[in-house]
C-alpha positions in Angstrom: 17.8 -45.8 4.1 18.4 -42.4 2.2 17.1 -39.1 4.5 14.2 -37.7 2.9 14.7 -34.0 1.8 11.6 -32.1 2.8 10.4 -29.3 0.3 10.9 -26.3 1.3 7.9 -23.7 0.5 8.3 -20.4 1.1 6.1 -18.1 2.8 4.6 -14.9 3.9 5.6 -15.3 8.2 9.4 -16.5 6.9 9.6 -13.5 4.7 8.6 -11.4 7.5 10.6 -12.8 10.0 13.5 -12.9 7.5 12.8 -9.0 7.2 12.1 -8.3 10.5 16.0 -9.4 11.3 17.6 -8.2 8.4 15.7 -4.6 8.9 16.8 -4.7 12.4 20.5 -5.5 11.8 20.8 -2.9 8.9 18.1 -0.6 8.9 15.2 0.0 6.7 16.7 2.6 4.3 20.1 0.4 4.3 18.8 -2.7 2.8 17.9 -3.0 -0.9 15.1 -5.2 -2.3 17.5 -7.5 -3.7 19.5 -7.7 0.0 15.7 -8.3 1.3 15.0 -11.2 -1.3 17.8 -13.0 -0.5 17.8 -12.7 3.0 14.4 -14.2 3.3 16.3 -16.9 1.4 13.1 -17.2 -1.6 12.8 -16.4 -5.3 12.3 -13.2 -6.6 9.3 -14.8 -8.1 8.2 -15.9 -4.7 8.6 -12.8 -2.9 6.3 -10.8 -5.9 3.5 -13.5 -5.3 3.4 -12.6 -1.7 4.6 -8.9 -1.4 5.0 -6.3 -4.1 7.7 -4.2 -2.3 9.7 -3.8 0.4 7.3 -0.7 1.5 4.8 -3.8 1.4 6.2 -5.8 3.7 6.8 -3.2 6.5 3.3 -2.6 6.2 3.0 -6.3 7.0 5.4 -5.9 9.9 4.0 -2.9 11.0 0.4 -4.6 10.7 1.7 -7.4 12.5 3.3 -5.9 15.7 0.0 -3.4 16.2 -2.0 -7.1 16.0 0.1 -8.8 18.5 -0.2 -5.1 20.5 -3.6 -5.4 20.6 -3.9 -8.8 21.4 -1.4 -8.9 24.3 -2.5 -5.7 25.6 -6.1 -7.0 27.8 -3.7 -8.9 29.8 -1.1 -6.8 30.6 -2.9 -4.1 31.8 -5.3 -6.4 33.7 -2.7 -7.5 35.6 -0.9 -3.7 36.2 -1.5 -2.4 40.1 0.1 0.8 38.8 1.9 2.9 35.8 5.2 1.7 37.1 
């Protein structure tokens, strides 16, 4: 029985997290739009219909890790005895 290829679809978290590496590993003002496109591995056409520039998607990223911040943050400092 042949494997089954399963579409891939791209979307806004992969481009993100495909980013969020390739920003890391280079640096924001080191990685061209194209160099971002194909790291996230989608169409240029794909990455427009989702973000309309790489200042866009560090926004997202930026957006992103202040969400997770907040979210996380309750628990943390619940559970903190001191500053240290």
């Amino acid at each position: 029985m042949p494997a089954t290829r399963r579409a891939f679809k791209p979307s806004s978290d992969g481009i993100l997290e495909a980013a969020e590496i390739a920003f890391a590993r280079h640096g924001y003002n080191d990685i061209s739009l194209r160099q971002l496109i194909a790291a996230s591995k989608v169409s240029t056409t794909a990455f427009y219909a989702r973000f309309e520039s790489k200042e866009a998607v560090l926004a997202a990223l930026t957006a992103r890790l202040f969400r997770d911040l907040h979210a996380d943050a309750p628990g943390v400092l619940n559970q903190a005895r001191d500053l240290e």
